[in-house]
N, C-alpha and C positions, 0 to 999 in steps of 0.2 A: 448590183454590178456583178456580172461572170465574168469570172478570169479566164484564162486558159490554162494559169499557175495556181497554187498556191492552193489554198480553201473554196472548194466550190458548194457552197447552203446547199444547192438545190438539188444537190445529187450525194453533198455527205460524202465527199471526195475530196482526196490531200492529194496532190502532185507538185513533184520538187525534181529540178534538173542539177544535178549535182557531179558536174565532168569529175571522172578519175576518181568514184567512188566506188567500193567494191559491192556496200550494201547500204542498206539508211531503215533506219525503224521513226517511228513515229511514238511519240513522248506524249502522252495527255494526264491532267492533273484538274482536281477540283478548285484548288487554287495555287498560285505561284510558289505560294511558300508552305504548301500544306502535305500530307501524307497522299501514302497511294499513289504512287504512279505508274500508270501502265507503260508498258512499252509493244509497241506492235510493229509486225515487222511489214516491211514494201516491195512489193512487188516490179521490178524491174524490168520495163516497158523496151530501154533501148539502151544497150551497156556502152554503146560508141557514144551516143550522147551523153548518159550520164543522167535519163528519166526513169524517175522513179515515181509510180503510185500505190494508193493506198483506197479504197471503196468500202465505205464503212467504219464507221469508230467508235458508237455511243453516244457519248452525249456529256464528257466533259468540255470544259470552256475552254482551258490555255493549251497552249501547244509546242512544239519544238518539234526539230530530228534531232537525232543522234545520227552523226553521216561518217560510217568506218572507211577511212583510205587505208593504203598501204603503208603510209608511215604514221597511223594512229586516227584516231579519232575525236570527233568535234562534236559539241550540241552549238546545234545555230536557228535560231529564230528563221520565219517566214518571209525570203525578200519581200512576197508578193502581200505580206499581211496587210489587213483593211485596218486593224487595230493592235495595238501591243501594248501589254502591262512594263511600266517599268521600274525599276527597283530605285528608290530612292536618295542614292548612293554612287558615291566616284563607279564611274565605267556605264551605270543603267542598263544592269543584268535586263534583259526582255523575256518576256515570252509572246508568242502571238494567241492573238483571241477568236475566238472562232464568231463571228458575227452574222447576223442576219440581215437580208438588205432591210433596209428604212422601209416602211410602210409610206404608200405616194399618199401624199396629203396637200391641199393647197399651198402655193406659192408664191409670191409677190414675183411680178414678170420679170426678166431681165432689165436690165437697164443699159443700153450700147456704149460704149462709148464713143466717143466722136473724134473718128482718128483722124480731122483733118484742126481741131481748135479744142480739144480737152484739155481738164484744168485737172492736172492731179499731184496729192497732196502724199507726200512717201509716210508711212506710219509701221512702226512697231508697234504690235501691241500691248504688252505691257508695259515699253515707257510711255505710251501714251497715255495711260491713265493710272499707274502705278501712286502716282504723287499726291499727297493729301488735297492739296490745290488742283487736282482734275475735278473732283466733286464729283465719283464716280460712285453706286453702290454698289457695284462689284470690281473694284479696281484690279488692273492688269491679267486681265482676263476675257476670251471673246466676248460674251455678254456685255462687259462693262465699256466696251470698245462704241457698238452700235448705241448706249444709253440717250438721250434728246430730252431728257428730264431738264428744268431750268437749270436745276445747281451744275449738269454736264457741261463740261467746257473745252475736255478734249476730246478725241477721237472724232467722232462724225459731226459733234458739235462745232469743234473747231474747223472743220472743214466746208461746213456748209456756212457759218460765219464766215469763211475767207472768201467764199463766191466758188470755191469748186465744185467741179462734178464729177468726180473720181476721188478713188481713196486706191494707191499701189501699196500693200501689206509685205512686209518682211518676210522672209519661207516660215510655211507653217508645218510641214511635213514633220514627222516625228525626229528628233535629234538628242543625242546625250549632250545634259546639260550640266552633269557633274562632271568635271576632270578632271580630279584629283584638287592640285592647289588653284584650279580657275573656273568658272564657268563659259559652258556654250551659250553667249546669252542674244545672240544674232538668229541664230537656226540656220545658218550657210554650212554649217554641218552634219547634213542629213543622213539617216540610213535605213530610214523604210520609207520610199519616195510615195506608197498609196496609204499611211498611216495620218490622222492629225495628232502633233502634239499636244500631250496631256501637259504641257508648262503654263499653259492659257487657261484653266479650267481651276475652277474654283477647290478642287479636289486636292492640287498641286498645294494649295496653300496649306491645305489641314493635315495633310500627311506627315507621319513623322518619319523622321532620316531612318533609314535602310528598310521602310516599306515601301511595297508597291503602290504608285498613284494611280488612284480609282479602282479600286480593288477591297470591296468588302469582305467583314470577316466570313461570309458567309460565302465566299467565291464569288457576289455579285461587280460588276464592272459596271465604272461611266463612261462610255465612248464619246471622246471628245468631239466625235465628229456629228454628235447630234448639239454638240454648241456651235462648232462651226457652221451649219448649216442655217440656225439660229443671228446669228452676225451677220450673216451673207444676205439674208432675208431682212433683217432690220438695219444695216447700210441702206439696202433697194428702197425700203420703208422711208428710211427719213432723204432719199431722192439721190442716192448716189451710185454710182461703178465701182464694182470693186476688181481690182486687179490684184492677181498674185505674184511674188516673185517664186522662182523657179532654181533648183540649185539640182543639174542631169548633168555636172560634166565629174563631180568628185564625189565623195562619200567620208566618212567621221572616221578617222583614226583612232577616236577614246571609245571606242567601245566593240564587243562582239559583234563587227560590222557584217551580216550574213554575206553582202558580194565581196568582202573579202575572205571569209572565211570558205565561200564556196569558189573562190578563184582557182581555176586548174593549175597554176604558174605558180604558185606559192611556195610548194614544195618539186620544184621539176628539180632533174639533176643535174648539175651545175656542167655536163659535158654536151649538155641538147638543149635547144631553146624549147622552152616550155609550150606549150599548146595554147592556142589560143583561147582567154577568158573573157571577163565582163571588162579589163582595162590594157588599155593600149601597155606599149613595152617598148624602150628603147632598145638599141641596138645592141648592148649587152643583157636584156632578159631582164632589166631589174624595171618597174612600174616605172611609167612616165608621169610628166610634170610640169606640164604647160598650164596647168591652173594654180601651181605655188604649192598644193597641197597633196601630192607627192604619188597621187593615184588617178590619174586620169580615168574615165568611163569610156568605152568603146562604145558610142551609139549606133554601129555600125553589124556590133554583134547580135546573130539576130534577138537573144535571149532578152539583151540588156535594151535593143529596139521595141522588143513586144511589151517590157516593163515600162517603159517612159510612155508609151502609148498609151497603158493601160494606166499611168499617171496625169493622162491627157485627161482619158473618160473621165477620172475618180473627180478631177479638181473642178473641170468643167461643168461635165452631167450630170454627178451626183451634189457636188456641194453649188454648184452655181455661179462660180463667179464669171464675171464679165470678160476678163484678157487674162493672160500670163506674159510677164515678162524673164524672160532667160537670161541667168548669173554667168555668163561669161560664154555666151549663145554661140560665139566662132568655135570654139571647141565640138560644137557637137556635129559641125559638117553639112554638107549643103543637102544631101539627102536626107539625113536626119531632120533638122531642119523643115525641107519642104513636107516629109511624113506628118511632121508635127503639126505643122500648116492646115494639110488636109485634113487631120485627125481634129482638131479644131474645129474648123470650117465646117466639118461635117454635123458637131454640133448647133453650131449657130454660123451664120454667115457674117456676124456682126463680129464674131469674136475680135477682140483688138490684143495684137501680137507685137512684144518688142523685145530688143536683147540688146546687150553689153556685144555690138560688132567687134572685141578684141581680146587675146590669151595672151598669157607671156609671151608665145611665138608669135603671131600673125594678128593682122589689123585690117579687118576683112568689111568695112561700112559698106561698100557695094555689092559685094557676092551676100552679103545676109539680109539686106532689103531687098535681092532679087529673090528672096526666096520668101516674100510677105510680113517681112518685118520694119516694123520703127525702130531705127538704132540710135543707141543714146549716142547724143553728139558733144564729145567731149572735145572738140576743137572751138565750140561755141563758148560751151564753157572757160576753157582758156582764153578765148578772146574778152571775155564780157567781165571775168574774175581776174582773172589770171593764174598761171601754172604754179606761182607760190609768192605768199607773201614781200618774198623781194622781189617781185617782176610784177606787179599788180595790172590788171588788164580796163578795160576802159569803164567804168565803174570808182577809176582810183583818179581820172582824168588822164592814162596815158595819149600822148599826144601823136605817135608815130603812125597811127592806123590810118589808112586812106582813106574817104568817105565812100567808095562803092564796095569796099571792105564790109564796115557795116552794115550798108544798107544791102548786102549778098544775109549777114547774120540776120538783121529780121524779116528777109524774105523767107527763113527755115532752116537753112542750114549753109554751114559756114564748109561741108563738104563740095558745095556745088561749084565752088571754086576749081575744085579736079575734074567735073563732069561726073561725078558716080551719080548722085540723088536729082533725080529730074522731080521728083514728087516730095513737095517739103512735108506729107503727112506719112514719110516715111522717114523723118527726124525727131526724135523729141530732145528737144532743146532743154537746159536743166542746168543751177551755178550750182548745187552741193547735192550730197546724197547720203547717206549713213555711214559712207566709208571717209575719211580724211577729214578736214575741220569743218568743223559747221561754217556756214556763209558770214555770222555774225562774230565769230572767231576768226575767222578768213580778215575780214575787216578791222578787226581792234589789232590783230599782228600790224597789217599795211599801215597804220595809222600809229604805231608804237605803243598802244595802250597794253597791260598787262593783263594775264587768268582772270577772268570772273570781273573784269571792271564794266562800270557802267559803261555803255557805249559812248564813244566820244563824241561831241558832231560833225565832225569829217569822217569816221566811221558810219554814224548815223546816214547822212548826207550821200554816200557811197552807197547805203542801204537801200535806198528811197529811190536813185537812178537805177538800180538793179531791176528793181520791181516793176517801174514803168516799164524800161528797155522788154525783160520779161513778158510782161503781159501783151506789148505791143506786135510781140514776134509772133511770125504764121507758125503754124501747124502746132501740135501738142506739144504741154509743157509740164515740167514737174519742178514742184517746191516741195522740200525738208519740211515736214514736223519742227513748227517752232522757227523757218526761216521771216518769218512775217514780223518779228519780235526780236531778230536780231539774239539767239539762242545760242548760250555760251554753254561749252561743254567742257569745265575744268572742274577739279576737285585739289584741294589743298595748297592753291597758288600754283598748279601745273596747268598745262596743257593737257585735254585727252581728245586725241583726232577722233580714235578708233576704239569704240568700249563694245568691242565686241567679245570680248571676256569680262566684263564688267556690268554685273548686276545693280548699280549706285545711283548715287545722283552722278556721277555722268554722264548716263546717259537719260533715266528720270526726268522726264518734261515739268519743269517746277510754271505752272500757268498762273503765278502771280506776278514773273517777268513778263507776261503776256497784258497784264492791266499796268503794268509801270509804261510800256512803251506803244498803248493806248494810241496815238497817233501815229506812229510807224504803222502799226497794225491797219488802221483806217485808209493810209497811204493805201498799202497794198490791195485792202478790199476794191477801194475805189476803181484803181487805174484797172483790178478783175470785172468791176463791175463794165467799165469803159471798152474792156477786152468783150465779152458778150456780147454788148449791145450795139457795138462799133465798128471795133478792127475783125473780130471773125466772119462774118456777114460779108465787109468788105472784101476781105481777102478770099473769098469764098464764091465772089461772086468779078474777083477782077477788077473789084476798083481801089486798091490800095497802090499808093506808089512811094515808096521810098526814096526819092532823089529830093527833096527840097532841098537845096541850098543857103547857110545864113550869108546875109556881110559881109561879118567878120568872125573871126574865129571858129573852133572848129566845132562842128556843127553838121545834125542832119535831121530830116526833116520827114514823119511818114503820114503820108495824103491821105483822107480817104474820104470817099464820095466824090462829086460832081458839085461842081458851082460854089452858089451861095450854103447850098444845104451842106457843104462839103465838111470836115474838121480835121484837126493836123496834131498828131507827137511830135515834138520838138525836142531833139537832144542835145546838149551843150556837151559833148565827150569828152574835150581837151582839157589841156590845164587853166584857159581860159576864159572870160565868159564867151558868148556866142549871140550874136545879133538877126534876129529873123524881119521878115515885113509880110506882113498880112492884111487882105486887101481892106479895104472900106468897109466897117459892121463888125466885122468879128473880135473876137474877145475870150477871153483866158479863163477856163472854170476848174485847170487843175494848176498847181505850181507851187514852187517854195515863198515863204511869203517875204523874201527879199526879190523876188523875181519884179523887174522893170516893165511899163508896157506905155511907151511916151507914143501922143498921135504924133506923129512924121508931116510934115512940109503938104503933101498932098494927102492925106487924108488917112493913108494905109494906117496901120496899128505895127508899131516896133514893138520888141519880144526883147529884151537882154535876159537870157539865160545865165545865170551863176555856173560858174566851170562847174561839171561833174551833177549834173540837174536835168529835169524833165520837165517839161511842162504840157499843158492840151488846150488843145484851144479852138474853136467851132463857128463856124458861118452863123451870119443871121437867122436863118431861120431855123436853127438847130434847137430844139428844147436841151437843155440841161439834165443829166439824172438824177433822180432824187436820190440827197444823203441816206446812205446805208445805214445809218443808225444815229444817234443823237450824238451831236458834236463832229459828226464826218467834216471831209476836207471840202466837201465841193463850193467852191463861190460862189 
């Protein structure tokens, strides 16, 4: 990868843009914490700008500036670094590493995703397999992630067990994860956007507190981004998409953040508005904060445009993956945006592209899909879950929803109600995600059940209609790590929505709950399996219809195929049961096993759905699919 910034191998060149700086030397050392350090000074290209370079250094590893302003002086790490050493220790002192590109070697090909019916499974990586019950040999760590050995049972294993073809990974980009009394243990607090974090890397484990991770005594370094690239290749391997998420709108407060420490506004004088830097600025001069975290990114600026671009190439071209999805994507603007688009697309045309359409300020689903993106539909979501516990959404059997209501939710998306999304493969539909309570906590709240209790069976029961509804719906969809199993995330008799400072079993995927709830799990494989071979095809090709009507009670009904060969999702949503009729022949191969199915008067097949239930059910000539594994659900 050539930058335009930062370390360039192949010329053995350092360039740093550093507004409102007077001078800047360059720092090099054999190791972080070792003797000898030289300092050499930089040559200053454009003093309005604030470019400064350097041609020529030697031939140590680690690196810094020292960047002198007017009111003092800073050492700050590499925005634009490929690699950084970090220190062990509350804050994670960096320095950046001077690396060479990868040697091109074989690769296992991409894998597209299919932005009109993928199945993708949200993972952390280290709770995914951190837990003794993952059966990982390199637990919580890229390696251990992609693993497909028998004893594996989470990460790739667990996903390709559930019927998915996609895996969306948590930010991987380098972040401090010591803060004092808490840890970063999400990565949504990034600060070197083309770096991978070393918290993934087997290196992280063996380190002791206030050394650098992967950093031998001898000055040798493990760049984690030869595991990541590792991962990305054995996802592809065992048949999956990997997706990244994306964090371009903020940057980390706990640490020597370089675009903060190189922000021109930092120190302006309290009687002039400061010049413009890497982050937006409200109306009195002090950093904005439409993303909560109190420093918005200018992606408009060109410096902080050419870094996220060149965060495009790194994640894309060099490490591989299949899509990016953007943390709070309205924030970075519609230009920004469509750059990212192209910058993408110019990789691969397959790239699959999605974002969080909302900030604190603005809720933008149609201006970010016009711009090629899938935006997470968080109106679907509250329809199908509900907005909290005491308002529980249809999944709980609320009864007030209209039936074209629904059958709008699994046409794609529950925006098309407004007219914004003509295209439901620009929705991705989704009941939880890493942030707020898990789906299977969502449920034991609605249901009054307590922290950590087994699931009830009206929670249960709420679980199993989610899954069907879910798979049943058009265009891409995403399931939680652990939502399949009904995945409790408390510790101590509490509640924890949000263990994104929490390295524990809160957030630890314990995959022995995954064998206690064995038949939920099968539930959901199945109705994935029935999604593949069924409803996406269908709805792909025009023949899905959502309108059937029960009886009695409330009820809907989604078609698909033609004729005899035709088969039907039946949903009972209300508080009631729900009565369907279906013609002469056909017959039920998914359902609860209290579910009714009396021949009727003339010959049709009656359906009583149990309030709050799913069932499937297929023409004569329809084959059956074969159970997914021993003991599956299918009739």
């Amino acid at each position: 990868m050539n930058c335009a910034r930062g370390y360039d191998a192949a010329r053995d060149r350092f360039t740093l843009v550093a507004p409102g700086a007077e001078s800047v030397e360059l720092l090099l050392r054999e190791h972080p914490d070792g003797p000898g350090q030289r300092a050499l000074g930089m040559r200053c290209l454009d003093a309005n700008a604030g470019l400064f370079r350097r041609e020529g250094a030697g031939g140590e590893r680690y690196y810094r500036y020292r960047v002198h302003y007017p009111w003092g002086s800073a050492e700050i790490p590499d925005p634009w670094s490929l690699a950084v050493a970090r220190r062990h220790a509350p804050g994670n002192e960096a320095w950046s590493v001077r690396t060479v590109p990868a040697a091109p070697r074989p690769r296992p090909p991409r894998r597209p995703v299919d932005p009109e019916a993928a199945v993708v499974v949200e993972l952390h990586v280290r709770d995914a397999t951190w837990h003794p019950s993952a059966g990982a040999v390199s637990p919580g760590t890229y390696l251990g992630l992609c693993e497909t050995h028998p004893a594996a049972v989470g990460g790739a294993r667990h996903a390709r067990a559930l019927g998915a073809d996609a895996v969306e990974l948590l930010p991987l980009a380098s972040f401090p994860w010591d803060e004092g009394e808490r840890t970063n243990h999400w990565g949504y607090m990034p600060s070197f956007l083309l770096a991978a974090s070393a918290r993934y890397t087997a290196a992280f484990a063996s380190t002791a507190p206030g050394a650098f991770v992967g950093v031998g005594a001898d000055g040798s370094f493990h760049d984690p981004a030869d595991d990541v690239r590792a991962m990305v290749d054995g996802l592809h391997e065992a048949g999956l998409s990997v997706v990244l998420d994306v964090v371009w709108n903020h940057v980390s407060l706990h640490d020597r953040n370089p675009l903060l420490l190189l922000d021109p506004g930092q120190h302006a004088a309290a009687d002039r508005a400061p010049p413009r830097g890497y982050f937006h600025r409200d109306g009195s001069g002090a950093r904005r904060s439409h993303s909560g975290c109190g420093n918005d990114l200018d992606a408009d600026h060109p410096e902080m445009r050419a870094l996220i671009l060149a965060a495009v190439d790194r994640w894309i071209g060099d490490f591989g993956f299949d899509g990016l999805r953007l943390d709070l994507g309205e924030m970075l603007g519609d230009d920004a945006l469509a750059a990212v688009a192209a910058r993408a697309k110019a990789h691969d045309a397959a790239i699959w592209l999605s974002a969080e359409p909302w900030s604190m300020a603005a809720y933008r689903p149609d201006a970010v899909a016009a711009q090629g993106y899938a935006v997470w539909n968080d109106r679907y979501r509250n329809l199908v879950k509900g907005e909290h516990p005491g308002a529980p959404g249809l999944m709980f059997g609320r009864g007030d929803v209209p039936a074209d209501v629904v059958a709008a939710a699994l046409e794609g998306s529950a925006w098309r109600f407004g007219g914004w999304l003509p295209e439901a493969s620009r929705s991705v539909s989704y009941l939880a995600c890493h942030d707020g309570a898990t789906l299977g906590d969502f449920a034991r709240r609605a249901v009054g059940a307590g922290p950590g209790e087994e699931l009830p069976p009206a929670a249960r029961r709420a679980l199993r209609f989610a899954a069907a509804f879910l798979a049943a719906t058009r265009g891409p969809v995403l399931l939680q790590a652990g939502q399949s199993f009904g995945r409790s995330r408390s510790v101590g008799g509490a509640w924890v929505d949000n263990a994104y400072d929490r390295d524990d079993a809160a957030g630890h995927l314990d995959w022995d709950a995954r064998r206690c709830e064995a038949p939920l799990v099968a539930w959901h494989a199945a109705w994935l399996q029935a999604r593949r071979h069924w409803f996406a095809p269908a709805w792909r090709s025009g023949h899905a219809r959502a309108r059937i009507a029960p009886i009695a009670g409330q009820g809907l009904g989604l078609g698909v195929g033609e004729g005899r060969a035709a088969h039907v999702a039946l949903f009972a949503y209300g508080a009631e049961d729900a009565l369907f009729v279906l013609p002469r022949g056909w017959r039920v191969v998914l359902g609860e096993p209290e579910l009714e199915t009396p021949t009727l008067d003339g010959g049709e097949l009656g359906v009583r759905l149990p309030a709050r239930s799913a069932a499937l059910a297929v023409g004569p000539r329809v084959s059956p699919l074969s159970p997914l594994q021993k003991g599956g659900v299918w009739r």
